[in-house]
C-alpha positions as CSV (number, residue, x, y, z in Angstrom):
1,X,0.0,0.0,0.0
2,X,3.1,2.3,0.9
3,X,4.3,1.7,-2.4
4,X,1.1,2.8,-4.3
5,X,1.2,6.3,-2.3
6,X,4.5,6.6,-3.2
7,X,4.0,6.0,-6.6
8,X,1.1,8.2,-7.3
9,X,2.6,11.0,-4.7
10,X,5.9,11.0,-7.5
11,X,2.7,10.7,-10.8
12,X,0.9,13.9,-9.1
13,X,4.6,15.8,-8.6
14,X,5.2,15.4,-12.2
15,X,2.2,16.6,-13.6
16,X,2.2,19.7,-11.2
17,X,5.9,20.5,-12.7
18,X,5.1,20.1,-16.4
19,X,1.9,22.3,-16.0
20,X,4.3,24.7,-14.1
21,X,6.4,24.4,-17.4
22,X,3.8,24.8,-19.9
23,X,2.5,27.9,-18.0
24,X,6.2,29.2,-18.0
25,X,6.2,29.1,-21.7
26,X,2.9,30.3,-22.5
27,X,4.0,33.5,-20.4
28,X,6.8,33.8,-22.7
29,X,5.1,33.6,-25.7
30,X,1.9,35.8,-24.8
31,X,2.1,39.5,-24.6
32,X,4.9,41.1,-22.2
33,X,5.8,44.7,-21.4
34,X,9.6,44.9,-21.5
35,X,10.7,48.0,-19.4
36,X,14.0,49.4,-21.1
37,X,16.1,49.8,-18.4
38,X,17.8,52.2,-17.0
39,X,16.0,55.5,-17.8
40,X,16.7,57.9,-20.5
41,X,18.2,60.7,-19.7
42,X,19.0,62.9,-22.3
43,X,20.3,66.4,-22.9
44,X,17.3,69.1,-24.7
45,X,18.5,71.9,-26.7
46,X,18.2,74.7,-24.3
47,X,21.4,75.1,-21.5
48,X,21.0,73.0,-18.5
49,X,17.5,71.5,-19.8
50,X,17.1,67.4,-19.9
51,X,14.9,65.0,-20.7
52,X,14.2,61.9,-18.4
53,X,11.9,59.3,-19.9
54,X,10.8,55.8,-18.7
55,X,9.9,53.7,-22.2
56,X,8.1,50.2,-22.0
57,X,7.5,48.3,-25.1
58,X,4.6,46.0,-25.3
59,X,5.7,42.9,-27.5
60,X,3.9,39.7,-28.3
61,X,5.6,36.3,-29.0
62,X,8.8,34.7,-28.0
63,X,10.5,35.2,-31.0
64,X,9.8,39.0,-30.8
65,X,10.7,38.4,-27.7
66,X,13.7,37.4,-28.2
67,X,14.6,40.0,-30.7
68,X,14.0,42.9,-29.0
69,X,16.5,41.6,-26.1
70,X,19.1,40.7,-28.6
71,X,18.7,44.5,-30.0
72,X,18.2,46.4,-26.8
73,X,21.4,48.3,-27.4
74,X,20.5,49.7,-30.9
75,X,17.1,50.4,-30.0
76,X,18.4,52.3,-26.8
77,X,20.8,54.1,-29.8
78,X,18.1,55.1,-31.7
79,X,15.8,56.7,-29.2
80,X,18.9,58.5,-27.6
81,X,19.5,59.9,-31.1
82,X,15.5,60.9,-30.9
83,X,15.2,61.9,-27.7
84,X,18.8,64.2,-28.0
85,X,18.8,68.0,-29.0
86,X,14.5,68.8,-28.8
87,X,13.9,72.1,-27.5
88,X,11.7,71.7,-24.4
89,X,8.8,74.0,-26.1
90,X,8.1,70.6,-27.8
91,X,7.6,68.6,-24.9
92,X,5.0,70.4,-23.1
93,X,1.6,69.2,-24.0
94,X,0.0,65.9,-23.7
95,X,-0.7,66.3,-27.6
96,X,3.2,66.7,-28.3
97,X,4.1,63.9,-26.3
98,X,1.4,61.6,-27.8
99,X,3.7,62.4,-30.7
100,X,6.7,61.7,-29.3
101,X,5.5,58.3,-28.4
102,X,4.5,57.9,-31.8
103,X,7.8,58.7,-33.6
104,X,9.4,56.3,-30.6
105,X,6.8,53.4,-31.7
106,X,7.7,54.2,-35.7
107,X,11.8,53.9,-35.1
108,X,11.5,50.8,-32.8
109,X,9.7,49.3,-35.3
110,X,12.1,50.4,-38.3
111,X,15.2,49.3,-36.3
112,X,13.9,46.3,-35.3
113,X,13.4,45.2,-39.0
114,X,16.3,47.0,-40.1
115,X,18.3,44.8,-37.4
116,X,15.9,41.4,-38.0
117,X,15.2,41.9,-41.8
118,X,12.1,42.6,-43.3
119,X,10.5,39.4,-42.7
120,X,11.4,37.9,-45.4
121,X,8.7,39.3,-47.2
122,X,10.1,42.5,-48.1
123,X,7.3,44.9,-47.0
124,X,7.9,46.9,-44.0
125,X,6.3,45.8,-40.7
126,X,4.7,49.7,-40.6
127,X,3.3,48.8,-44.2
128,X,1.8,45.5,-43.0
129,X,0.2,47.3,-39.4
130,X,-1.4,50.0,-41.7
131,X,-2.9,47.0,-43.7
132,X,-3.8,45.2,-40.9
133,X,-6.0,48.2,-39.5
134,X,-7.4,48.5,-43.2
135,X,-9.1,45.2,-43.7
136,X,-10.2,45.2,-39.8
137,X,-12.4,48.7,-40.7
138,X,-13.4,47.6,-44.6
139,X,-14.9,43.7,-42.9
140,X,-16.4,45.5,-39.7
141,X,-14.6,42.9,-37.6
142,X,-11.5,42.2,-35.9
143,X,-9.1,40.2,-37.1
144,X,-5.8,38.5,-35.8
145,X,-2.5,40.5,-35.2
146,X,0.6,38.7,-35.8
147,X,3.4,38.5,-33.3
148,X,6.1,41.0,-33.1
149,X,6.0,44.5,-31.4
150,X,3.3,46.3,-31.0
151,X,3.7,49.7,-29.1
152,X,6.0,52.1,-27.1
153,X,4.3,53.3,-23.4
154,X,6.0,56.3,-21.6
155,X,5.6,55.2,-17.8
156,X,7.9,58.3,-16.8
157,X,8.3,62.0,-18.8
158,X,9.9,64.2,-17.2
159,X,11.7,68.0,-18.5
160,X,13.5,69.7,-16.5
């Protein structure tokens, strides 16, 4: 009787550790907010003026995943580059920064497939996302978004 306890105790472990694993890599390959750490802090045109932002990208799929790990440090480039040299007068309404956010969506996208390639289909991944909203609003329903990133979130703005 010991022996049947025993036995089922070790048949109830192992399903409790490969559902732990499955849930593991479901996590990885559903939607994820990847914080790019640390901050931005960047100089703005004017003396003495900066620019701190916190940017999270929201990105869906492991492989996407993946990508935007392996090219944090040209994506971190490219928004310095972005962020660099604004004059504050640019940054002050919630219209301007919607903009800003924006623009920081548009070149993390454009990096991403300049750095991955462009999906081996050769159209751009902004072309495709414009198409996708197209045939969503001409068939009046929603349809299925591919994997990859989808947006840049400010969690932080700050000019000073």
């Amino acid at each position: 009787m010991r022996l049947w306890v025993v036995v089922l105790s070790f048949l109830f472990m192992s399903v409790a550790v490969a559902n732990e694993g499955a849930k593991e890599s479901e996590a990885e390959t559903g939607i994820k907010y990847i914080e790019m750490t640390p901050k931005f802090t960047v100089n703005l045109a004017e003396p003495k003026k900066f620019l701190l932002i916190n940017v999270q990208l929201l990105v869906e799929g492991a492989g996407a995943i993946a990508a935007v790990k392996k090219h944090m440090p040209a994506l971190r480039h490219e928004l310095i580059m972005l962020y660099s040299g604004r004059p504050s007068a640019e940054l002050q309404t919630m219209e301007q920064r919607e903009a800003l956010r924006q623009e920081t969506t548009k070149v993390i996208r454009e990096t991403l497939e300049k750095m991955e390639g462009a999906k081996g289909r050769g159209e751009s991944a902004e072309k495709a996302h414009s198409e996708e909203h197209k045939a969503e609003s001409s068939e009046g329903g929603k349809i299925e978004h591919s994997e990859g990133f989808k947006e840049a979130y400010f969690t932080e703005f700050l000019v000073d």
